[in-house]
C-alpha positions as CSV (number, residue, x, y, z in Angstrom):
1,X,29.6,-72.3,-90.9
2,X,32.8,-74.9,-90.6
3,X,34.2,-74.3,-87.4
4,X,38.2,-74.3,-87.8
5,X,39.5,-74.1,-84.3
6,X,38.2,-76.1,-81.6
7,X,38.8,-73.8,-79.1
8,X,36.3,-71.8,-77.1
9,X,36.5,-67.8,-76.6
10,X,39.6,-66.8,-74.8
11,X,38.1,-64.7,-72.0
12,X,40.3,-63.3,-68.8
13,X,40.3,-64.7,-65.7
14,X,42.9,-62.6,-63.7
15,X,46.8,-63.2,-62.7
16,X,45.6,-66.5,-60.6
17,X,44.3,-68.4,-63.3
18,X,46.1,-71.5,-64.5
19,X,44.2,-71.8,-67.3
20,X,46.4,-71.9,-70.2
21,X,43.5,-71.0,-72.8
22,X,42.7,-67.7,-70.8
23,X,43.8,-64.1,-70.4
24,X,45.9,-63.4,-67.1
25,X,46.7,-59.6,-67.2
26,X,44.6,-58.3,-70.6
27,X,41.6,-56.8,-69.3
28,X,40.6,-55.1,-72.3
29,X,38.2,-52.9,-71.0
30,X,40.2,-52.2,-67.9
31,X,40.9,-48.2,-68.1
32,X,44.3,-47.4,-67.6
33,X,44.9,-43.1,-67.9
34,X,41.8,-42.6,-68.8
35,X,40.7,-45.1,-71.6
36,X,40.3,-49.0,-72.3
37,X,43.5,-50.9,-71.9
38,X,42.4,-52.4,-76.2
39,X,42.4,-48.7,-77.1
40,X,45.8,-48.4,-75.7
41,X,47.2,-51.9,-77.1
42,X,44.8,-51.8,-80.5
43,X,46.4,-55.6,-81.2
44,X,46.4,-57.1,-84.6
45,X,46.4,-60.2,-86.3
46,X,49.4,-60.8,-89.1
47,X,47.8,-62.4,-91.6
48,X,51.0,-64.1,-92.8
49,X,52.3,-65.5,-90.1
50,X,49.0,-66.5,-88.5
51,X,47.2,-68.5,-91.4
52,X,50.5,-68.5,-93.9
53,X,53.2,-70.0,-91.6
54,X,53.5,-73.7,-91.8
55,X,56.6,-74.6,-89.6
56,X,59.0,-74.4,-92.3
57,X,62.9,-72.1,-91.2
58,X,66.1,-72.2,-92.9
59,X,66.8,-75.9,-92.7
60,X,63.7,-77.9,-92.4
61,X,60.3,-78.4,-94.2
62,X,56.7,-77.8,-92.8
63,X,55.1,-79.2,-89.4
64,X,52.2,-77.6,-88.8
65,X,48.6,-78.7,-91.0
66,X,45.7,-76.5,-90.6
67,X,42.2,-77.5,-91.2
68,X,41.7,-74.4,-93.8
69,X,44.3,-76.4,-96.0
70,X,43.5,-76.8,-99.5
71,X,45.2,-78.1,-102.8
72,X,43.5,-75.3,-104.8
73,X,45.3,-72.0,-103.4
74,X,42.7,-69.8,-104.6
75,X,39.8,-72.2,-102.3
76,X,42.2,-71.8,-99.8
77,X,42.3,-68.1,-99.5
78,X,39.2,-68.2,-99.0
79,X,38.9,-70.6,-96.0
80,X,41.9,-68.6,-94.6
81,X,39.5,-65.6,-94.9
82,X,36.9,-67.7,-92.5
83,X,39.8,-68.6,-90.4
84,X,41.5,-66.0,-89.8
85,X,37.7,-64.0,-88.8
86,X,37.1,-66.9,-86.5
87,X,40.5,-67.0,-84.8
88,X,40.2,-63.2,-84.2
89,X,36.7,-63.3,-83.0
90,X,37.8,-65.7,-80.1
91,X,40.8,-63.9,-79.2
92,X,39.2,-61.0,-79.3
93,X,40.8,-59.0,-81.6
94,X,39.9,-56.3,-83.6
95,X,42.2,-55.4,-86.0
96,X,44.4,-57.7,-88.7
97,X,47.4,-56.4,-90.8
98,X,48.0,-58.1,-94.8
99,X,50.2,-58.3,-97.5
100,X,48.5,-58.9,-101.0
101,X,50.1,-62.3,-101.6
102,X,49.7,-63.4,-98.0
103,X,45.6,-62.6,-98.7
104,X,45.5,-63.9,-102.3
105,X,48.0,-66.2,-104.1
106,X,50.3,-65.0,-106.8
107,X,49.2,-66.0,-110.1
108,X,50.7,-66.3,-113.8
109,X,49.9,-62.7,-114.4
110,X,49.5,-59.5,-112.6
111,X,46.3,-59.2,-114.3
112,X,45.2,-62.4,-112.7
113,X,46.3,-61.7,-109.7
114,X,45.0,-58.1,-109.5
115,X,41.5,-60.2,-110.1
116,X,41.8,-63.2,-107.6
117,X,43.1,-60.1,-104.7
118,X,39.8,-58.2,-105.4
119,X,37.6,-61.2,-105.2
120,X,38.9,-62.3,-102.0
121,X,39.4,-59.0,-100.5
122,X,35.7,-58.7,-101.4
123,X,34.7,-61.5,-99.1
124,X,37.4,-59.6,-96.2
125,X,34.7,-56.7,-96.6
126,X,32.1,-58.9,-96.4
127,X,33.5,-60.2,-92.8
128,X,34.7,-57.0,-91.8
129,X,31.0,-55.8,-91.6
130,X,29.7,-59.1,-90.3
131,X,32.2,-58.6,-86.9
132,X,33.1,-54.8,-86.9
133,X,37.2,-56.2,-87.1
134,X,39.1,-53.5,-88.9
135,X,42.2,-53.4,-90.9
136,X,45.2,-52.0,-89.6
137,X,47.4,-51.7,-92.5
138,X,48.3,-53.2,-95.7
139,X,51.3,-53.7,-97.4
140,X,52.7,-55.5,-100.9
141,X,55.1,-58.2,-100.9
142,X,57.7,-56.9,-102.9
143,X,60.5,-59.3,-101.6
144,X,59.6,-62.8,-102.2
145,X,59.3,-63.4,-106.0
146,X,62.1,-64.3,-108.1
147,X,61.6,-60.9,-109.7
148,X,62.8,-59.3,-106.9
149,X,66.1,-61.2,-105.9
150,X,67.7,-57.5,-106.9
151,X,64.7,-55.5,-105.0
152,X,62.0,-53.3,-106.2
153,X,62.4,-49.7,-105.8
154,X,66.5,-50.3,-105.9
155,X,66.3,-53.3,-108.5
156,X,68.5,-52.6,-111.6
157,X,65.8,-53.5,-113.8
158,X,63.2,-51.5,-114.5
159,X,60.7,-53.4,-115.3
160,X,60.8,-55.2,-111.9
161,X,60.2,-51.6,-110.8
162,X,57.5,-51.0,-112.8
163,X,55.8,-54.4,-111.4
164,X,56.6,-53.4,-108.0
165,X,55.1,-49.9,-108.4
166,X,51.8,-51.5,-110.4
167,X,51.9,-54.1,-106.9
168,X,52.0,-51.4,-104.5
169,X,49.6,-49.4,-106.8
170,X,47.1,-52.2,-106.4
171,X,47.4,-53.1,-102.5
172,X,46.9,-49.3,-101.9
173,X,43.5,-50.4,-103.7
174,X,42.7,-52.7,-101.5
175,X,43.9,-51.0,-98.6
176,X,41.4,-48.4,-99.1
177,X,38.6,-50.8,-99.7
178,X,39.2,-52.4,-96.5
179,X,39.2,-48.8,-94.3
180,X,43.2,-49.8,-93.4
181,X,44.2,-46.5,-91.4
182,X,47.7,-47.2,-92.5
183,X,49.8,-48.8,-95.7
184,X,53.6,-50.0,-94.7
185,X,56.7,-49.9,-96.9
186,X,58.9,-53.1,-95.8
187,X,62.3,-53.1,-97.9
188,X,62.9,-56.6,-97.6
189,X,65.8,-56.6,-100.3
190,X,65.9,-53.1,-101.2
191,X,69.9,-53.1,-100.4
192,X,72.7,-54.6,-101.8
193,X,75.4,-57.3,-100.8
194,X,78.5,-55.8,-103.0
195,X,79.4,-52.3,-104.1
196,X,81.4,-54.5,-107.2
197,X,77.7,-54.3,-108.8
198,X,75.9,-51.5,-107.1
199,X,75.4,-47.8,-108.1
200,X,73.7,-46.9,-104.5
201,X,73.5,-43.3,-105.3
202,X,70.9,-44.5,-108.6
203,X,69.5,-46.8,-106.1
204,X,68.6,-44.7,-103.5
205,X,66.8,-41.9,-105.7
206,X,64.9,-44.7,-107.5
207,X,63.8,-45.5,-104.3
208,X,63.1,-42.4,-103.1
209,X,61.2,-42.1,-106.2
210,X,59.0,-45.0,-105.7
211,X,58.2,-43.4,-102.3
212,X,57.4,-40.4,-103.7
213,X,55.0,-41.3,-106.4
214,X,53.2,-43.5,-103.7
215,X,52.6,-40.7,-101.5
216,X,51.1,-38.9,-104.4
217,X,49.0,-41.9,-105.3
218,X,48.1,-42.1,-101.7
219,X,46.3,-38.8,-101.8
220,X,45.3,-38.7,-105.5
221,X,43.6,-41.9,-104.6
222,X,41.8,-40.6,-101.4
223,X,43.2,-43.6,-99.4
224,X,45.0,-41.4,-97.3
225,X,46.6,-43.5,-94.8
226,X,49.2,-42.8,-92.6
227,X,52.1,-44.3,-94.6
228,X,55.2,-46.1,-92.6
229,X,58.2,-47.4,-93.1
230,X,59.4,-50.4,-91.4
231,X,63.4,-50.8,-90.4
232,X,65.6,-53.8,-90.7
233,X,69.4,-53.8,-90.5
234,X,70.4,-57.4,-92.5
235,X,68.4,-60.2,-93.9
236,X,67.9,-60.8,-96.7
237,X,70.5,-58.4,-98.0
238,X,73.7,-57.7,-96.2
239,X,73.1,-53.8,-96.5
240,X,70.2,-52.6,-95.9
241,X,69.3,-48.8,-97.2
242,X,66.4,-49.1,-94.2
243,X,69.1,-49.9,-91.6
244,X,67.3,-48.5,-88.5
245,X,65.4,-45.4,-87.8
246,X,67.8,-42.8,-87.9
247,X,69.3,-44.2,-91.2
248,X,65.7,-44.0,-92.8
249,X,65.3,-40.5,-91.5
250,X,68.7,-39.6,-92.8
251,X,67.1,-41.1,-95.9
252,X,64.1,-39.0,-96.1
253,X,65.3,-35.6,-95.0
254,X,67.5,-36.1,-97.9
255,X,64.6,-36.3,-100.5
256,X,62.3,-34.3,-98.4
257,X,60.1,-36.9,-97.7
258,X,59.9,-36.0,-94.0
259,X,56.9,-34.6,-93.2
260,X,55.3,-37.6,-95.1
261,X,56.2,-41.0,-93.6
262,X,56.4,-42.2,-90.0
263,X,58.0,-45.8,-88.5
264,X,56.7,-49.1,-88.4
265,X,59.0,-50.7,-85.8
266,X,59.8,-53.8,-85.0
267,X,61.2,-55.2,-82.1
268,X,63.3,-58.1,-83.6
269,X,64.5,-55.4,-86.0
270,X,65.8,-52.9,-83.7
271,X,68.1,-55.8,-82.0
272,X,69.2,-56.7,-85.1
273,X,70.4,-53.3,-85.8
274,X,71.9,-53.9,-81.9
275,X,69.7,-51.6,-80.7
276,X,67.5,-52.2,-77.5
277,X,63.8,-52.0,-78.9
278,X,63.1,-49.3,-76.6
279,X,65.7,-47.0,-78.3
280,X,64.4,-47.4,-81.9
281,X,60.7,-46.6,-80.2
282,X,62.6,-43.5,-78.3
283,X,64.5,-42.1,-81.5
284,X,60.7,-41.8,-83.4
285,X,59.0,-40.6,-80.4
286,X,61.6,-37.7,-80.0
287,X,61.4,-37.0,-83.8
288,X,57.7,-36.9,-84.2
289,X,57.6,-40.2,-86.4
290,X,56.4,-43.6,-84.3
291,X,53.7,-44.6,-85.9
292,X,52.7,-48.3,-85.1
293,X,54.7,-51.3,-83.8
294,X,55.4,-55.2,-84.6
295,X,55.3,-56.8,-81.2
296,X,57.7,-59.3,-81.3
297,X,61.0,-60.8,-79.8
298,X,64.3,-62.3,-81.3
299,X,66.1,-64.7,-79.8
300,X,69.5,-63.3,-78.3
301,X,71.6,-66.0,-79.2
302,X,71.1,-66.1,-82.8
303,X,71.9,-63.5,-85.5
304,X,68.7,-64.0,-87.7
305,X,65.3,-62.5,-87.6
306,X,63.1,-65.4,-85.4
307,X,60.1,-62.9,-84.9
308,X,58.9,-65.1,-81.7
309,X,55.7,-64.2,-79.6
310,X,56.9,-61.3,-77.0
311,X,57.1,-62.3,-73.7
312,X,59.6,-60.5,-72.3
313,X,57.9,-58.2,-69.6
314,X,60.5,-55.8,-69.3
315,X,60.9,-55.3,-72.7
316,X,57.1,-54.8,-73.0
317,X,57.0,-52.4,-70.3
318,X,59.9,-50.0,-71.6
319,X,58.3,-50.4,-75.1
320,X,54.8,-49.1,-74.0
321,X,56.6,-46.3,-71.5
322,X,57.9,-44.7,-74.8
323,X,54.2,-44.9,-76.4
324,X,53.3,-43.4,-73.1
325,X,55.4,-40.5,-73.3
326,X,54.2,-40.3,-77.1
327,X,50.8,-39.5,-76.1
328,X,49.9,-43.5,-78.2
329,X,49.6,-44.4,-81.1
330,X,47.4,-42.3,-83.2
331,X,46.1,-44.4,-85.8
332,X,48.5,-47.0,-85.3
333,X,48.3,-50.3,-83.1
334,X,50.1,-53.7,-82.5
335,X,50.5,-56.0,-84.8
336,X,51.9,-59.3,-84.0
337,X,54.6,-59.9,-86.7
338,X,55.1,-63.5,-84.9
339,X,54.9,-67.1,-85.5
340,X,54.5,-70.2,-83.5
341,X,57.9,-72.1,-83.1
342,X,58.5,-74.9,-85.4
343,X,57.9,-77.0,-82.6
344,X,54.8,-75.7,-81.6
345,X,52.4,-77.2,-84.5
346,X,48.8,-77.3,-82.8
347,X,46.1,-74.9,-83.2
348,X,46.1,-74.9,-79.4
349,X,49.8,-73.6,-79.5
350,X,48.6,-70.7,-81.7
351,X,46.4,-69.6,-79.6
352,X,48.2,-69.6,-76.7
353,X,51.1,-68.1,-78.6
354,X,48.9,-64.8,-79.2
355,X,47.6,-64.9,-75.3
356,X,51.4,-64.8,-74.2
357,X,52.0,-62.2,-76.5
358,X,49.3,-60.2,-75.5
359,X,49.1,-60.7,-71.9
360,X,52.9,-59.6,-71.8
361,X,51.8,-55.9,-73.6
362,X,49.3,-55.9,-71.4
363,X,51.3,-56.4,-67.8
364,X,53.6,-54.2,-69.8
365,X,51.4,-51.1,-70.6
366,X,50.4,-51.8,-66.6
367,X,53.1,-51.1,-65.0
368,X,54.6,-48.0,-67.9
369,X,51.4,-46.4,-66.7
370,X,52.2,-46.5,-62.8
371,X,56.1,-45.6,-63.9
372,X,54.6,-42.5,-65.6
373,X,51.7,-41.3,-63.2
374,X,54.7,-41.5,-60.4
375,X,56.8,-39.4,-62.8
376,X,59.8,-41.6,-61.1
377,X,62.5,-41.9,-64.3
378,X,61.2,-38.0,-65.6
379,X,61.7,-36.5,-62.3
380,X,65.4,-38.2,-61.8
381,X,65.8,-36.5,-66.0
382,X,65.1,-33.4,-65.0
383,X,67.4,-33.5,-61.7
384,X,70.0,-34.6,-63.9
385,X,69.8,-32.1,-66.1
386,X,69.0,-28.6,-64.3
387,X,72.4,-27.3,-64.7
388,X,70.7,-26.5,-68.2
389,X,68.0,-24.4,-66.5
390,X,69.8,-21.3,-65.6
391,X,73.3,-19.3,-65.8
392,X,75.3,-20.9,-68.7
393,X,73.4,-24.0,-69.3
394,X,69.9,-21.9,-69.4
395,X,72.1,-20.0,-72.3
396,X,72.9,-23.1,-74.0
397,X,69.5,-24.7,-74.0
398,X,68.4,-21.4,-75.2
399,X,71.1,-21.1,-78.2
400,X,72.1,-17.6,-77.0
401,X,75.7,-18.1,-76.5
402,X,78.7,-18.1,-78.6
403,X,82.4,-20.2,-78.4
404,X,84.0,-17.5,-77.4
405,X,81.1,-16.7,-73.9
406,X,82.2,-20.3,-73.4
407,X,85.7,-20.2,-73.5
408,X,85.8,-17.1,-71.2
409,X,83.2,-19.4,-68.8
410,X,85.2,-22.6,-68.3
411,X,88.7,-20.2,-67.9
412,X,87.2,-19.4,-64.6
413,X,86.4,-23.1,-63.5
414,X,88.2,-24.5,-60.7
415,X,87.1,-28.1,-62.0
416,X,83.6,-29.4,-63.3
417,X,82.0,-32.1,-61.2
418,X,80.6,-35.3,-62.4
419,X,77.0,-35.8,-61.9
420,X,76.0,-39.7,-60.9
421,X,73.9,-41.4,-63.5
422,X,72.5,-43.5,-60.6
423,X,72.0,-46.2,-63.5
424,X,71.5,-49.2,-61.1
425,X,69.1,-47.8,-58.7
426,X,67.0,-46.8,-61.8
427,X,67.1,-50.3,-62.8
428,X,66.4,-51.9,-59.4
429,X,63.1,-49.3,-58.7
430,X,62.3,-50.8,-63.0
431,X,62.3,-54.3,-61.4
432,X,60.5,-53.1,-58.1
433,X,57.9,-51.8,-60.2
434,X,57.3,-54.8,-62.6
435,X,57.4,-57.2,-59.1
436,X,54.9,-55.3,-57.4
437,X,52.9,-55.5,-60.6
438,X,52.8,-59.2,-60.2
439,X,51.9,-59.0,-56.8
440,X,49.2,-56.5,-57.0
């Protein structure tokens, strides 16, 4: 068998290592409350950015070459297949996440391409049951063909509806032959960039219809995944209908979709929607809908969506708090939606690109546990709010009041005092925390 990375396991050696090729805080058998510290994390290999992404942004061509290269796109699937099991098997990684045209190429027709997708997903099987890696979810590219320049479920033309739908129809397929626990909905260009040639109203119930007949697919079928949806505020399209998590459950309440789809989020999304990425993690949690994450980072200082490696520990750590509280992930995990820089081009970068990323979740999910087992932030919460725990805020909390019980109430108050937020200390025991976690 071709060997495509020159590069040994990736094993941990502990916080003292210097070795750049080794794990410094994932232990993944380490337990932390109660099980493995990979059955917390449940990482995942993007199959697109990992063995698609060649270097290539907004203003410049490709740097990177790969050894599973080939002029014949179908051949190359194929060694991408070998590739991508070998890369995982050294990092250690159990689980990988696809879209249909990132595991097979797109060919003249969708009959073809229907064909060449089985084939190759074949050999994935064939792999999966060689190494015991698992799919985490599938998806359909629905965004990158000319055919959808105007979207899929929102496109004004129905026949690139009808493609998407036979696409999606397909990758659910495949999603089922490869045991994926989940199938994501990513609206890369379902939006619009002028109301001048937009009916949204028509829009939005076609695309509430194409999430409705895939839900019914997904049980008629027996795939029976947990189906997501995945936010973004901008990019490629100006307005997004899948702005951020409260817009998409505004969306789905509205067609009574509900109780049917949870959130995909990513972390480079939420702060495009300028959101921290532990508030679009919090807003599922509290509404019963987190359902797997895209570990990431954006860079700050630009307004596009860079999807770099995560290493921002802080970040990581509120992040994995909020899965925390959330009880985990269910039958979701972490999937790194996240490429290499441009100038980053070796194979050697790669793989230290997904150690970074994964040592940082791991620190992370470290010191969330020790916030939570001290109860530190939840006890402060509920000190905050314990006017709500008798007299007239006991009332309130329990809806048993009405305006007029209130009204009568604050006539009587003499004046209503503040209560402190006590937002810096919070923040400075947050850093205390995380810089005891290094020195431990």
């Amino acid at each position: 068998m071709k060997e495509y990375f020159k590069i040994g396991k990736i094993k941990y050696e502990g916080p003292k290592s210097k070795n750049p090729l080794a794990f410094k805080y994932y232990d993944k058998n380490e337990m932390i409350l109660g099980k493995p510290m990979k059955d917390h994390l449940k990482f995942a290999m993007s199959w697109w950015h990992t063995l698609c992404a060649k270097g290539a942004d907004q203003f410049g061509s490709n740097t990177m070459e790969r050894s599973f290269e080939n002029q014949d796109p179908v051949k190359e699937a194929f060694e991408k297949v070998d590739a991508g099991f070998e890369f995982m098997q050294k990092l250690g990684i159990e689980y990988f996440c696809f879209h249909d045209r990132d595991m097979a190429p797109e060919m003249p027709t969708l009959e073809e391409s229907n064909r060449v997708l089985d084939e190759v997903s074949d050999y994935v099987l064939s792999k999966m049951k060689e190494t015991n890696i698992k799919c985490l979810w599938g998806t359909a590219n629905c965004f990158n063909h000319k055919r959808y320049m105007s979207g899929a479920g929102t496109s004004p033309n129905a026949d690139a509806f009808a493609y998407a739908a036979a696409q999606i129809k397909h990758a659910m397929d495949i999603t089922k032959k490869l045991g994926g626990q989940n199938y994501v909905f990513w609206g890369g260009r379902e939006g619009y960039d002028t109301l001048l040639n937009t009916d949204m109203k028509m829009e939005l119930d076609h695309y509430a219809t194409l999430l409705t007949i895939a839900r019914d697919y997904n049980i008629k079928s027996g795939l029976n995944a947990q189906l997501l949806i995945e936010p973004k505020p901008k990019e490629p399209t100006k307005h997004q209908y899948d702005f951020d998590v409260q817009t998409v459950l505004g969306f789905l309440r509205t067609y009574g979709l509900e109780k049917d789809f949870k959130m995909n989020i990513e972390a480079n999304h939420a702060t495009l929607a300028i959101h921290t990425f532990n508030h679009e993690l919090n807003v599922a949690r509290i509404h019963n809908v987190l359902g797997s994450i895209d570990a990431n980072q954006g860079d700050m200082l630009l307004g596009w969506d860079t999807d770099q490696f995560p290493t921002n520990i802080y970040d990581a750590t509120l992040a994995m708090y909020e899965v925390l509280l959330a009880g985990g992930l269910g039958k979701g995990g972490l999937n790194f939606d996240a490429k290499a820089r441009r100038q980053s081009f070796t194979d050697e970068d790669l793989f230290i690109s997904y150690i970074a990323g994964m040592d940082t979740f791991a620190k992370g999910l470290r010191v969330a546990a020790k916030l939570l087992e001290d109860q530190v932030f939840e006890n402060f919460k509920k000190e905050r709010y314990q006017s709500f725990t008798s007299g007239i805020g006991k009332k309130i909390e329990e809806k048993n009041v009405t305006l007029e019980e209130l009204s009568d109430y604050a006539l009587k108050l003499e004046q209503v005092e503040g209560i402190s937020g006590r937002q810096e200390w919070l923040e400075a025991i947050l850093n205390q925390y995380i810089c005891e976690s290094y020195e431990g």
